[in-house]
C-alpha positions as CSV (number, residue, x, y, z in Angstrom):
1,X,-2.2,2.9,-10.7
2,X,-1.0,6.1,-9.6
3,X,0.5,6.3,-6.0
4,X,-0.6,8.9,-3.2
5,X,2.3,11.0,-2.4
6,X,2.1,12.4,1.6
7,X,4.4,15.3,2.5
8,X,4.9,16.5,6.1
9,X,6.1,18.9,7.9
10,X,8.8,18.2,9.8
11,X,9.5,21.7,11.8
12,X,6.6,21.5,13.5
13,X,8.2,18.8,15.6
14,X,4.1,17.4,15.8
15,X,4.2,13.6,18.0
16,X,4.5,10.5,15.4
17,X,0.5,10.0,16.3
18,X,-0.4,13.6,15.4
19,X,1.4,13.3,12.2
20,X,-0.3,10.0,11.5
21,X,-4.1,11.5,12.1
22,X,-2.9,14.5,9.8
23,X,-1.5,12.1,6.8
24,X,-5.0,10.4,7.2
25,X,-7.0,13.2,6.9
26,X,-5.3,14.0,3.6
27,X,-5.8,11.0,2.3
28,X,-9.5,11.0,2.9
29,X,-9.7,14.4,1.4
30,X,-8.4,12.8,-2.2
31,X,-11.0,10.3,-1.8
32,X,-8.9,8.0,-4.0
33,X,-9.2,4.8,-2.5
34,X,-6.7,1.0,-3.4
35,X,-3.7,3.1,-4.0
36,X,0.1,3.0,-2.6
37,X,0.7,5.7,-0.3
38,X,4.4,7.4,0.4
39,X,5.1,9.7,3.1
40,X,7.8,12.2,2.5
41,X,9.0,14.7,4.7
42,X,9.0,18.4,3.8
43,X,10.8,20.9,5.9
44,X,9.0,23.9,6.2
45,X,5.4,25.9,5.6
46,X,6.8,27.3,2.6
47,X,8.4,24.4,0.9
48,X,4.7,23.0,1.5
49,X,2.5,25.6,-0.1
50,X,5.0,25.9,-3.0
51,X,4.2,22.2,-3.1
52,X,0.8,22.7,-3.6
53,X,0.9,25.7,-6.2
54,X,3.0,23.0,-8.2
55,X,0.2,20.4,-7.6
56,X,-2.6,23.5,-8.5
57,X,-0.5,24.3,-11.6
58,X,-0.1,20.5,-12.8
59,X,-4.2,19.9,-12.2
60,X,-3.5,16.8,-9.9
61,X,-5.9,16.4,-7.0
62,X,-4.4,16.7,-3.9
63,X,-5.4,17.6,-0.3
64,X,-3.8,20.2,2.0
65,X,-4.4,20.1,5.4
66,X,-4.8,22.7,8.0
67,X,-5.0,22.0,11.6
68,X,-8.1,22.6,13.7
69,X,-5.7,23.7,16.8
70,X,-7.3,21.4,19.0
71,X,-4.1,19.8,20.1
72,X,-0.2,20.9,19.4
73,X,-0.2,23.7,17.0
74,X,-2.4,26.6,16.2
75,X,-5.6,26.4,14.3
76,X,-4.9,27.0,10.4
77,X,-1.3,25.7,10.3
78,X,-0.6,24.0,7.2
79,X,0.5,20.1,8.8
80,X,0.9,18.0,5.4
81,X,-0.3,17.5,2.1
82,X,-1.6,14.5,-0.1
83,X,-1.0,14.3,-4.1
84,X,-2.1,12.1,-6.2
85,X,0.4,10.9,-8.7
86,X,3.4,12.3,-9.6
87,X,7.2,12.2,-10.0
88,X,9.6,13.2,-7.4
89,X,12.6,12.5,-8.6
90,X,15.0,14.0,-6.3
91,X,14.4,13.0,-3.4
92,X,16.9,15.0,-1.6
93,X,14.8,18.1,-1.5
94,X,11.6,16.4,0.8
């Protein structure tokens, strides 16, 4: 069974409950249900989108989320990403 993969963005400096709502709403936006999940960090906006043209590229589903600017960063800001499946092998660079 494939794993959910969870990057997040680190220089936005978000509180550890913010970050947890925004890893959850990716993971309801895969819809994939019963699998492991990892969080990674990622350490910037673009690191993050060029993570999801890779994701894009590779067809696996993933989820990126945009905040609705309700609370500690403006509305639209790319907070984290879900993928399903994958190999990351260097670890290093999230």
């Amino acid at each position: 069974m494939e794993a959910i993969y969870i990057f997040m963005r680190r220089d936005l400096k978000m509180r550890r409950g913010k970050e947890i709502a925004q890893a959850g709403h990716a993971v309801l936006g895969l819809g994939a249900e019963d699998r492991r999940i990892i969080t990674l960090k990622i350490h910037s906006e673009e690191d993050l989108l060029a993570l999801e043209a890779q994701a894009r590229e590779e067809g696996r589903l993933h989820c990126l989320v945009r905040d609705g600017g309700h609370t500690e960063v403006p509305e639209g800001t790319p907070t984290c990403i879900a993928i399903l499946g994958g190999e990351y092998p260097d670890w290093s660079l999230y």
